[in-house]
N, C-alpha and C positions, 0 to 999 in steps of 0.2 A: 504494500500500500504506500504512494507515495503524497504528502497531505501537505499544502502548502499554504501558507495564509499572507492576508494582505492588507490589512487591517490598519487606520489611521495610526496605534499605537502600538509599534512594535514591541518593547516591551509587555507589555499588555499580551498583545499577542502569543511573544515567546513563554511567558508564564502561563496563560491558558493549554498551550500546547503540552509544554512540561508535563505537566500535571496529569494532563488525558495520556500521555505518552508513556506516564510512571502507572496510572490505573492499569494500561493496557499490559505491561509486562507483570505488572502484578498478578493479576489475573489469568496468568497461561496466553493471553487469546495473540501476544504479540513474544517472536522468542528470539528477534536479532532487527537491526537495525542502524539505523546512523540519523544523524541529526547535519544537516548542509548549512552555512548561513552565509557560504562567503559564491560567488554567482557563478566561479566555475566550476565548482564542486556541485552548485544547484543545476546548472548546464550537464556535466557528467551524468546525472540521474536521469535527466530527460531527457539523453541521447539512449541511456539505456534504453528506457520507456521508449523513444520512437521508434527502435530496432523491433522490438516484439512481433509484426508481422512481416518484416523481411527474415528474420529470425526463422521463423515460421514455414515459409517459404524453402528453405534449406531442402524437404521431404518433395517437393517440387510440385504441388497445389495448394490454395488456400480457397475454401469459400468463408468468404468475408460477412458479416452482418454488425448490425449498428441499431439494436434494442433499444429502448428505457424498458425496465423493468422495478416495481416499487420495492422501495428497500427491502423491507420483511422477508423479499422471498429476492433480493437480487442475485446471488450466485447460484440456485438452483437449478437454474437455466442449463449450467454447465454440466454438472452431474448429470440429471435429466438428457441431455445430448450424448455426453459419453456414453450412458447406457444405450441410447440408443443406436447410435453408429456401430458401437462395439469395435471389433478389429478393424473395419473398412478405413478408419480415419490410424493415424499415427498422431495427432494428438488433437484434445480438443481444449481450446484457452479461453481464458476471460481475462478482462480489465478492462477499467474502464474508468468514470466520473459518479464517484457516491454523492457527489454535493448536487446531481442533476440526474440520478438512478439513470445513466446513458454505460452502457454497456456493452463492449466488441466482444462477440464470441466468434473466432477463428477455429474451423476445421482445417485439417490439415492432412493431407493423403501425398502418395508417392506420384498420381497424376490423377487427372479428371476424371474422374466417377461416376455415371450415369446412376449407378444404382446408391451411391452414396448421395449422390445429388437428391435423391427421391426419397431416402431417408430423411433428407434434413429439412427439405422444402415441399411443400408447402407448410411443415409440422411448427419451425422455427416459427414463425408466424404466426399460426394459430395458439401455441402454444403461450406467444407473450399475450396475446388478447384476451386468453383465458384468465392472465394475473392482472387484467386493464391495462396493458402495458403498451406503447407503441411502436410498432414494427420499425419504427426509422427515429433514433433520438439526435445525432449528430450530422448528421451526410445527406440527411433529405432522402425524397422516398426514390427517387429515379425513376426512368424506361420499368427496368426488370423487374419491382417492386409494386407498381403502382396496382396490379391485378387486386393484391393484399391489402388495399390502403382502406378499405369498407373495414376489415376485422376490426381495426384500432379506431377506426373516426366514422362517426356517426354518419348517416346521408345530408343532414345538415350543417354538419362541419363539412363535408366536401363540399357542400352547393356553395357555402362560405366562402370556400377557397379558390371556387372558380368564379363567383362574384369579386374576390379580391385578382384574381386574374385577367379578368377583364376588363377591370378599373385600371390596373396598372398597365396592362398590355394589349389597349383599344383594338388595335389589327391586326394581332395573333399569331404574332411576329416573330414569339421566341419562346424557342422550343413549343412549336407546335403540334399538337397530336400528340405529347408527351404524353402526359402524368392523367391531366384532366383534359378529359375526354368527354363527349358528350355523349 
């Protein structure tokens, strides 16, 4: 878990931190760590963190996703996936954003999978909409998602979206045909 604050009072801050950071290992739930304060040591952390799906890549496919799912149940997701794929995937990952439940779970296989593909999708999907969760929290819904965008958003939030779409984009101009369709 990488947990970064920014708060007008940095002291303030770093004592709030402390403290949840000393509960944490007290408690089992936290068993190694480090504490960054100086920006290339903050930078090191976050080149790790952006390696995670090239990383991933190494086994030579990833199918990519980009959740919210509500805290209570956010790593779930993962478990629930590994069981499902079973051998077909070589690994299955999470991380993501706790402060906006948005969450990357990354499959990973030796190459593209028709039948690994069928395992995870349409199921990825339904499966967050079952927690009220939305199919797309970071990356937007795209082309190849959009089929899915009813499970997570109401028919009134999409009519929303396509009344803001046509406010914004009178002539229909960009990315047409995409997402919202009529």
């Amino acid at each position: 878990m990488l947990i970064e604050t920014s708060g007008s009072n940095g002291t303030h801050d770093e004592e709030k931190l402390n403290n949840f950071l000393l509960k944490c290992f007290e408690s089992g739930n936290v068993l190694d760590g480090t504490i960054a304060s100086e920006p290339s040591k903050i930078q090191k952390i976050w080149d790790i963190r952006e390696l995670i799906p090239i990383a991933l890549l190494k086994d030579g496919y990833t199918f990519a996703y980009d959740v919210s799912i509500p805290l209570r149940s956010f790593y779930d997701i993962v478990e629930v996936m590994r069981e499902r794929v079973g051998d077909l995937a070589t690994y299955v990952c999470g991380y993501g954003h706790l402060g906006d439940s948005n969450l990357h779970v990354d499959v990973a296989c030796r190459e593209f999978s028709q039948e690994l593909y069928k395992r995870v999708e349409p199921f990825i999907f339904e499966y967050t909409a079952s927690l009220k969760g939305s199919i797309s929290a970071e990356h937007g819904i795209g082309f190849l998602k959009s089929q899915y965008l009813r499970l997570s958003k109401s028919p009134e939030a999409i009519e929303m979206m396509k009344d803001l779409k046509t406010l914004l984009d009178p002539k229909g101009i960009l990315n047409p045909y995409k997402i919202l369709r009529d």
